[in-house]
BAVO-300782 format. One record per residue (C-alpha): residue number from 1; chain; x, y, z. Coordinates in nm, 2 decimals. Example, Ala and Ser with C-alpha at 12.3 -4.5 7.8 and 13.67 -1.06 7.14 Angstrom:
# residues 2
1|A|1.23|-0.45|0.78 $
2|A|1.37|-0.11|0.71 $
//
This chain:
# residues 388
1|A|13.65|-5.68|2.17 $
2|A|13.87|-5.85|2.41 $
3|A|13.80|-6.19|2.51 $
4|A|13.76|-6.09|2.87 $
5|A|13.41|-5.87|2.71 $
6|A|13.26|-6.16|2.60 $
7|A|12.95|-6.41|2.75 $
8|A|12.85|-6.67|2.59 $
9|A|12.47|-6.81|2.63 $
10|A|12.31|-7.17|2.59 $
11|A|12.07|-7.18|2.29 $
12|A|11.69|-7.28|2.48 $
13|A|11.42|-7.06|2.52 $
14|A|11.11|-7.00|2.81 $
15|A|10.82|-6.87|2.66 $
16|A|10.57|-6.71|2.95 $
17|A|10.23|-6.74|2.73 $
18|A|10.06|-6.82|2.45 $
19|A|10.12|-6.48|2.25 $
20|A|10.19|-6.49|1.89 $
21|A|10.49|-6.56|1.70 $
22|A|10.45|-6.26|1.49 $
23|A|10.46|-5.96|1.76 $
24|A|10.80|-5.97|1.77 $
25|A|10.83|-5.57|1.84 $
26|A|10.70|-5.67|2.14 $
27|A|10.92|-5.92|2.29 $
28|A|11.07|-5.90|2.62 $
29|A|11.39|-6.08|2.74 $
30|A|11.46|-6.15|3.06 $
31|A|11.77|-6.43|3.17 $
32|A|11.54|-6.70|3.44 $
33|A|11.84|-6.96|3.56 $
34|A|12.02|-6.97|3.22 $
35|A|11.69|-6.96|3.04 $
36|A|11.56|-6.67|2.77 $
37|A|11.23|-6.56|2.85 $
38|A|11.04|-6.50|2.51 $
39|A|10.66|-6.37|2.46 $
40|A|10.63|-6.63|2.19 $
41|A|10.37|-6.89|2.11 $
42|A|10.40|-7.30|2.22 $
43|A|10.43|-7.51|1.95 $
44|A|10.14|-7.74|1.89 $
45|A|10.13|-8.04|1.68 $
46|A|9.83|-8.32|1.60 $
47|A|9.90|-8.62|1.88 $
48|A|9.89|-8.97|1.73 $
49|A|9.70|-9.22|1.95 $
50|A|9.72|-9.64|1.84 $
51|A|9.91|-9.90|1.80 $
52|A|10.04|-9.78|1.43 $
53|A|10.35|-9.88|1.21 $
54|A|10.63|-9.69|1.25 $
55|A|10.75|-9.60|0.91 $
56|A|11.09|-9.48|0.84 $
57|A|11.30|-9.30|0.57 $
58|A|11.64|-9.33|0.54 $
59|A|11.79|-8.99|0.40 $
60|A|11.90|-9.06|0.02 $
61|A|12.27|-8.85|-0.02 $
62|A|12.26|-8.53|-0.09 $
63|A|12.45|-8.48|-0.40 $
64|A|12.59|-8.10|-0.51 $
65|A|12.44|-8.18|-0.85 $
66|A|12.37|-7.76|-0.87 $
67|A|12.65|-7.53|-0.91 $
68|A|12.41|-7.27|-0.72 $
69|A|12.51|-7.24|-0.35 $
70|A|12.13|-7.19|-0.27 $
71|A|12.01|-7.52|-0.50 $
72|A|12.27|-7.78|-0.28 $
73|A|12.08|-7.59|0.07 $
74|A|11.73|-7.66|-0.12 $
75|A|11.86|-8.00|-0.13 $
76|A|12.00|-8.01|0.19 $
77|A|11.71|-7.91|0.36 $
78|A|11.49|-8.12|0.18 $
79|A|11.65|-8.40|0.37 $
80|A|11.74|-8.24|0.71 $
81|A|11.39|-8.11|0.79 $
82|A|11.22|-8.44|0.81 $
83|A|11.48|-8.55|1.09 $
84|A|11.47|-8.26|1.29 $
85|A|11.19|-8.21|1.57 $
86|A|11.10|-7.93|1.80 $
87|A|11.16|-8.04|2.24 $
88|A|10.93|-7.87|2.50 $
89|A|11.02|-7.90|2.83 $
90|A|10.84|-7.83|3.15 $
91|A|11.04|-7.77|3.47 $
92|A|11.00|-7.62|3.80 $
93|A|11.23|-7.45|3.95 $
94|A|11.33|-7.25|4.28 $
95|A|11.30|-6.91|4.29 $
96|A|11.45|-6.66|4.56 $
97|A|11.26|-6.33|4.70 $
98|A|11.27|-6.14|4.95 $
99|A|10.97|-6.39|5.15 $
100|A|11.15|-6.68|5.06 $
101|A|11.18|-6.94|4.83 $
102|A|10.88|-7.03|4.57 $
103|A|10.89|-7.29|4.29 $
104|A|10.75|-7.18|3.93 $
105|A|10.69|-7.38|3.60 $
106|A|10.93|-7.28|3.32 $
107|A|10.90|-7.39|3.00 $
108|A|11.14|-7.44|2.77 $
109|A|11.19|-7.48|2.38 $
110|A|11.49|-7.62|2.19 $
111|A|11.55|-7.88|1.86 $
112|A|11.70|-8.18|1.82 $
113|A|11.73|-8.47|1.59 $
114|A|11.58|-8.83|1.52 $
115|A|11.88|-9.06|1.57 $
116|A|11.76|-9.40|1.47 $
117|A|11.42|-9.60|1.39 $
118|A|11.34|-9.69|1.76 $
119|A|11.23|-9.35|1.84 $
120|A|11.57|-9.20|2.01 $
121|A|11.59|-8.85|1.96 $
122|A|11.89|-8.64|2.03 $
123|A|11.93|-8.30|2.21 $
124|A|12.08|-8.06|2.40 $
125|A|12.12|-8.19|2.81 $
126|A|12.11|-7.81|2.90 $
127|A|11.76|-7.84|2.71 $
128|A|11.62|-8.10|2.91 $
129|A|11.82|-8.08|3.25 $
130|A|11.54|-8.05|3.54 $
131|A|11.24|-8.17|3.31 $
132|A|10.94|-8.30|3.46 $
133|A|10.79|-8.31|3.10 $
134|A|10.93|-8.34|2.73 $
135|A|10.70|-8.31|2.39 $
136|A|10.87|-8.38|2.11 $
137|A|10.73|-8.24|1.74 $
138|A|10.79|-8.37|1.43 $
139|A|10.81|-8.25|1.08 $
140|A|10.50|-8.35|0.97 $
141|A|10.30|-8.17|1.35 $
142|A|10.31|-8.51|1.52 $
143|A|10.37|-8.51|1.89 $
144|A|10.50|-8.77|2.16 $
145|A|10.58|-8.71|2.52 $
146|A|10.92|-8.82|2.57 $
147|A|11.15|-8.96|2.85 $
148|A|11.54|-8.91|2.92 $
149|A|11.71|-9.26|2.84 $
150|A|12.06|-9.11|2.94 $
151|A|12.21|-8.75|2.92 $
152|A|12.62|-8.64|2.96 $
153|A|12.63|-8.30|3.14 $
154|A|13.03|-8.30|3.03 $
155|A|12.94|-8.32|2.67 $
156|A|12.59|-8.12|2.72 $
157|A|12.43|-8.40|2.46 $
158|A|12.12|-8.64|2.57 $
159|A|11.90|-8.89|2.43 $
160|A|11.52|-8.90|2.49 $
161|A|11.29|-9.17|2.39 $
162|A|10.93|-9.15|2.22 $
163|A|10.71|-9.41|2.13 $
164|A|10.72|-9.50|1.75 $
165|A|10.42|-9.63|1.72 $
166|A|10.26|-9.47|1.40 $
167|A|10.53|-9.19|1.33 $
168|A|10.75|-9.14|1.01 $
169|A|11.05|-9.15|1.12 $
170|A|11.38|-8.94|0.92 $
171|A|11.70|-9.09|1.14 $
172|A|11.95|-8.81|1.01 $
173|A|12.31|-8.96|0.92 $
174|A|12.58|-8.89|1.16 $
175|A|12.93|-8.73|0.93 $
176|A|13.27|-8.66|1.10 $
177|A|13.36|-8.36|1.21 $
178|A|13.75|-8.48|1.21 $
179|A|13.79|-8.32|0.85 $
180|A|13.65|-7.98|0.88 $
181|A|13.80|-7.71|0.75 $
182|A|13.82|-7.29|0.84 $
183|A|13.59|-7.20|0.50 $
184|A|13.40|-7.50|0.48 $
185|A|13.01|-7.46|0.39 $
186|A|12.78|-7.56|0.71 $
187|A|12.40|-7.53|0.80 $
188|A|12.20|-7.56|1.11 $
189|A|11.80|-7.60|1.07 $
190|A|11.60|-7.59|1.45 $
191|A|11.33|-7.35|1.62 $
192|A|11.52|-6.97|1.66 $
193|A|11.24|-6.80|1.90 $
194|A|10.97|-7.09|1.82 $
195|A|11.03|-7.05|1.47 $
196|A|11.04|-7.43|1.40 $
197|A|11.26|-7.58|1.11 $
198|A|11.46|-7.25|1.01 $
199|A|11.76|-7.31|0.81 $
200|A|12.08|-7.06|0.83 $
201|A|12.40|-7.09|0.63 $
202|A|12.75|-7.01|0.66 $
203|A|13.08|-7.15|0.72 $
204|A|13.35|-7.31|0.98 $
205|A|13.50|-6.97|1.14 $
206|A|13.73|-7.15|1.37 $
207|A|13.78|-7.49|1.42 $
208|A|13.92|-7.65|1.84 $
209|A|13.72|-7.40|2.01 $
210|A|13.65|-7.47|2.38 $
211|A|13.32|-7.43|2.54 $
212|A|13.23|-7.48|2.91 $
213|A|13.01|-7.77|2.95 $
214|A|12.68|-7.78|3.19 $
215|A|12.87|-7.95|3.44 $
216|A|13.13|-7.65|3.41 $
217|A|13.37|-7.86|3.25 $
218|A|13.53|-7.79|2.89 $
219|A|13.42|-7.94|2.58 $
220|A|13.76|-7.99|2.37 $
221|A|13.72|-7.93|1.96 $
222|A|13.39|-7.75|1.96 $
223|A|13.29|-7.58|1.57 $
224|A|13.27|-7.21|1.57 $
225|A|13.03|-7.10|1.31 $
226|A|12.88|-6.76|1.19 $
227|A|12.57|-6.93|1.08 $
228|A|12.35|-6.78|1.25 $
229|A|12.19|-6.96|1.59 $
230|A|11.98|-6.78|1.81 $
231|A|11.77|-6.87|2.18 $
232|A|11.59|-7.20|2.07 $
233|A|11.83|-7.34|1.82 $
234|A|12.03|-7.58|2.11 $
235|A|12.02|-7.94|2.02 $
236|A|11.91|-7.89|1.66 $
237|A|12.16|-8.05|1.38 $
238|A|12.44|-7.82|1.25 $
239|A|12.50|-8.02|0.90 $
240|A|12.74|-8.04|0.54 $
241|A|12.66|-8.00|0.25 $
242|A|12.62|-8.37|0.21 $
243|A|12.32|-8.35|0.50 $
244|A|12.57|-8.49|0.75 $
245|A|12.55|-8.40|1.09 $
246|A|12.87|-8.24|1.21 $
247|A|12.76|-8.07|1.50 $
248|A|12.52|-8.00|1.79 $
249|A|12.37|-7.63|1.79 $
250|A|12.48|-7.51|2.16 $
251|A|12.60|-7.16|2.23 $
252|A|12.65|-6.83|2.08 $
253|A|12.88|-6.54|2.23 $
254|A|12.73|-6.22|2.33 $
255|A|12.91|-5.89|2.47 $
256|A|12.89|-5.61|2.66 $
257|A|12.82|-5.22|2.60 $
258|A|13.08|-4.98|2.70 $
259|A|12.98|-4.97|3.06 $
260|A|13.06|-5.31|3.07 $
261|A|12.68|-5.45|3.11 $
262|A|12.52|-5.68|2.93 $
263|A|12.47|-5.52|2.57 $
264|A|12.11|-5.62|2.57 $
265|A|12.15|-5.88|2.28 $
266|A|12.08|-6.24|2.37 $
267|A|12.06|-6.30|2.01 $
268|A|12.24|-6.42|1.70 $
269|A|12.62|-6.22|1.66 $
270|A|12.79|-6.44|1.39 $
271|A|12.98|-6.64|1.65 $
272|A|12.84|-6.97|1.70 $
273|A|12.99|-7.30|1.87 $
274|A|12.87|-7.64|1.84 $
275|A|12.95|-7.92|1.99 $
276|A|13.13|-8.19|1.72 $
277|A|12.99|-8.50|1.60 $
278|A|13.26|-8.67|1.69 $
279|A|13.28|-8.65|2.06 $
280|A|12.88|-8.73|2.00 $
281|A|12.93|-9.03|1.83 $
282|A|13.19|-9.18|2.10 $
283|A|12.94|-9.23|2.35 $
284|A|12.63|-9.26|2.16 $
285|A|12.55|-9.63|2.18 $
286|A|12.60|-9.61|2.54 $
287|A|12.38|-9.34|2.64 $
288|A|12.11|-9.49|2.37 $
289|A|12.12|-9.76|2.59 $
290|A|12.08|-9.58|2.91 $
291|A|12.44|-9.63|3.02 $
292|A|12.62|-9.31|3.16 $
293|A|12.95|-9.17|3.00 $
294|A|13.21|-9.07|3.22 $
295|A|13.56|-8.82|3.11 $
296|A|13.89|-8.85|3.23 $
297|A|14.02|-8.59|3.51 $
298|A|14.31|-8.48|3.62 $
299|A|14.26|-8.29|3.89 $
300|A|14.41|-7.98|3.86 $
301|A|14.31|-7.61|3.74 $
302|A|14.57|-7.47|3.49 $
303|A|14.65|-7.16|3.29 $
304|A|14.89|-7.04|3.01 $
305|A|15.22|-7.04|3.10 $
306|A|15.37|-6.70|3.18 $
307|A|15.60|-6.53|2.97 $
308|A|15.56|-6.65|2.68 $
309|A|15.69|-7.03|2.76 $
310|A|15.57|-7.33|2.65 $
311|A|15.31|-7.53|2.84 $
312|A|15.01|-7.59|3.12 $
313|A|15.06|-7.40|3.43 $
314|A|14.90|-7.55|3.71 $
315|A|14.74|-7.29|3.95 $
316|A|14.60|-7.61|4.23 $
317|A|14.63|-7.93|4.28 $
318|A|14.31|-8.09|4.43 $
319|A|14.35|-8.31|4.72 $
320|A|14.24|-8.70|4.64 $
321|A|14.23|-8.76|4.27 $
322|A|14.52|-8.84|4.06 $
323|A|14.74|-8.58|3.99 $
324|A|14.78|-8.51|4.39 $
325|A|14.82|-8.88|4.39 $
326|A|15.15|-8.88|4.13 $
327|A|15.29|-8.59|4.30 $
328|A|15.18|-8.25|4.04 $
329|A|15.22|-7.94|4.25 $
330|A|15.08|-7.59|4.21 $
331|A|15.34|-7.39|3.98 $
332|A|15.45|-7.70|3.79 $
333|A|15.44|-7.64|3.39 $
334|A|15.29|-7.93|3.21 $
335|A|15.52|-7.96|2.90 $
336|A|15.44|-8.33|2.74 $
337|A|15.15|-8.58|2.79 $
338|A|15.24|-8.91|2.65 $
339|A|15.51|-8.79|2.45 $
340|A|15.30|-8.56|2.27 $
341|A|15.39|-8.15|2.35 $
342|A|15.17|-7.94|2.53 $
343|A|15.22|-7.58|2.44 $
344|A|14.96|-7.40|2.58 $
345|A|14.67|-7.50|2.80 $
346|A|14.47|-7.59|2.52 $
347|A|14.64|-7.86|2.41 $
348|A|14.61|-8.01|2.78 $
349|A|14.26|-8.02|2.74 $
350|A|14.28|-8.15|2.40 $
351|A|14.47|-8.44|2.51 $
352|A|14.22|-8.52|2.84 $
353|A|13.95|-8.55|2.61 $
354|A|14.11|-8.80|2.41 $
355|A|14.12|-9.03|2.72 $
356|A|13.98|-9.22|2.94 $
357|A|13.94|-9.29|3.38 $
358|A|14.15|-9.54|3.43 $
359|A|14.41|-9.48|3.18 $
360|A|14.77|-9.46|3.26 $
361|A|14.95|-9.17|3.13 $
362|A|15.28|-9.02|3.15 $
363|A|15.30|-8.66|3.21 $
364|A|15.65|-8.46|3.16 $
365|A|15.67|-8.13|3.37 $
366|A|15.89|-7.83|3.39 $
367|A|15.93|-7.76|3.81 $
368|A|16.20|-7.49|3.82 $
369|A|16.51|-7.56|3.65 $
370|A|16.42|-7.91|3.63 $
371|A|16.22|-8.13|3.42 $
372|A|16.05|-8.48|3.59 $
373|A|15.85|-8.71|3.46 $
374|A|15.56|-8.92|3.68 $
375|A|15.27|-9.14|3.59 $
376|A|14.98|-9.08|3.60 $
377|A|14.63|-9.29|3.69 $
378|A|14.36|-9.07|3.55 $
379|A|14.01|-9.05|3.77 $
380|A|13.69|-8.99|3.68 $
381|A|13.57|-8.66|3.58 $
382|A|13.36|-8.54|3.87 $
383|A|12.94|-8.45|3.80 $
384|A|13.04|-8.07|3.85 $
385|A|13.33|-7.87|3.84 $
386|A|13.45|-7.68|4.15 $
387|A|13.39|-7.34|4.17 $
388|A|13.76|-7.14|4.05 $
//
């Protein structure tokens, strides 16, 4: 299938109505702003009321004391589950018809993960973008309404808060996802179509993936997987075999028929992506602490270079930000940045990432016959891309 064939869809779910989990002959999918419309049942979980301890566990290491594959992911899971909770969302949002405009209430399920013992809770930020209402569940059918404490559209990650009070609290340890390798053993455990704390294995299929971000942006080093994820996995924890999180559940690819419509599967294809642990961890304590993230931007829109060269094509320069400012014109072929080659767009993107607004850089590029090499002051990433 060529790459041009391919879609690729956020992992939360919208489920109309209280019908039951198990009629699943009877589901019907329908895409509502991004959203997968399920006939699947809310989950419900016993509220806690007082003024109660909070109580929490701190994960022991998971050790591979089994040679079985399936004893370490009994262990695994063991561990995993207690730290990762169902989100419900309620939003409104606009609708167009042919009389106008009308608001309706979505709802929307997706997982996440208990971050630390003051009741932070990580997710998705395509999860909870536009909520007027978050319920968190735990593993043990405890509920708390949450609030968003901070979310980075550029990284699609977000912190919501819940009131301690009385639960029993599983932080889940943050790994690396710096070492990874193509082969290695990873599981993700969330709510596929409401079906809370499912666990699906596989491996790393391809490591520096790139995924668009909700703001439209990219997200550089993202983990493709053929664990299965499906519609209500975003947010949930995509873990080792240690019981590390290396990864944020996000997307999944789906394709088209041979008309070249959608094939009708919103679902689970063996191609994953989740966004690493790494870029996570980065800007953690600051959203915890309500603080917004920014990215560096460079202000242009690039492709691969033609004919096989070397290199970042630029396709426009935007007007006001900072490569207009050091003089980057359309058809100029970024070949370094700081020294460090840029083969292919990719890399470009890569290197971005890695920096910060603010940050001088030098940039070497290939203008005709010539090469030149300017500075650089990089800007803040802007809240949402511009339309290509």
């Amino acid at each position: 299938m060529s790459s041009s064939s391919l879609r690729r869809r956020r992992l939360h779910i919208s489920p109309p109505g209280p019908r039951s989990r198990l009629v699943l002959g009877a589901v019907t999918v329908a895409v509502l702003g991004g959203a997968i419309a399920l006939a699947l049942g809310l989950l419900a979980g016993a509220v806690h009321t007082g003024t109660q301890a909070t109580t929490v566990t701190q994960p022991a290491p998971v050790t591979n004391a089994s040679s079985s594959p399936a004893g370490t992911w009994v262990r695994v899971y063991r561990e995993v589950n207690g730290g990762t909770v169902d989100v419900t969302v309620q939003a409104t949002t606009t609708v167009n018809t042919p009389f106008g405009t009308r608001s309706e209430r979505q709802t929307a399920l997706g997982s996440g993960l208990v971050l630390n013992d003051r009741g932070d809770v990580g997710t998705a930020a395509h999860v909870v973008d536009g909520a007027t209402s978050i319920s968190v569940a735990f593993h043990d059918g405890a509920t708390r309404s949450a609030a968003v404490v901070e979310q980075d559209d550029g990284s699609d990650f977000a912190v919501v808060h819940v009131n301690p009070a009385g639960l029993t609290l599983h932080p889940l340890p943050l790994g690396s996802s710096a070492a990874l390798q193509v082969g290695d053993p990873i599981g993700v455990v969330g709510d596929p179509f409401g079906f809370d704390r499912s666990l699906s294995t596989g491996v790393v299929s391809a490591l520096d993936r790139t995924i668009e971000a909700p703001n439209g942006f990219q997200i550089a080093h993202s983990i493709q997987t053929d664990a299965a994820m499906n519609p209500g996995n975003s947010g949930g924890p995509v873990v080792n075999t240690s019981g590390h999180v290396i990864g944020i559940a996000d997307q999944i690819a789906t394709g088209t028929n041979q008309f070249g419509g959608p094939s009708g599967s919103e679902t689970s294809t063996g191609v994953g992506f989740a966004v690493p642990v790494d870029l996570i961890k980065a800007e953690l304590n600051a959203l915890e602490h309500g603080r917004s993230v920014s990215h560096a931007y460079l202000g242009v829109s690039t492709s691969e270079a033609s004919n096989g060269t070397a290199g970042a094509l630029i396709g426009s320069v935007q007007s006001g930000v900072s490569a207009a400012a050091a003089g980057l014109k359309a058809g100029d072929v970024i070949v370094a940045y700081n020294g460090r080659a840029i083969t292919r767009e990719g890399d470009l993107i890569d290197a971005l990432a890695a920096s910060h607004p603010g940050e001088v850089v030098k940039l070497t590029v290939r203008r005709g016959s010539s090469r030149i090499t300017m500075t650089v002051t990089l800007s803040p990433q802007p809240t949402q891309a511009r339309p290509s």
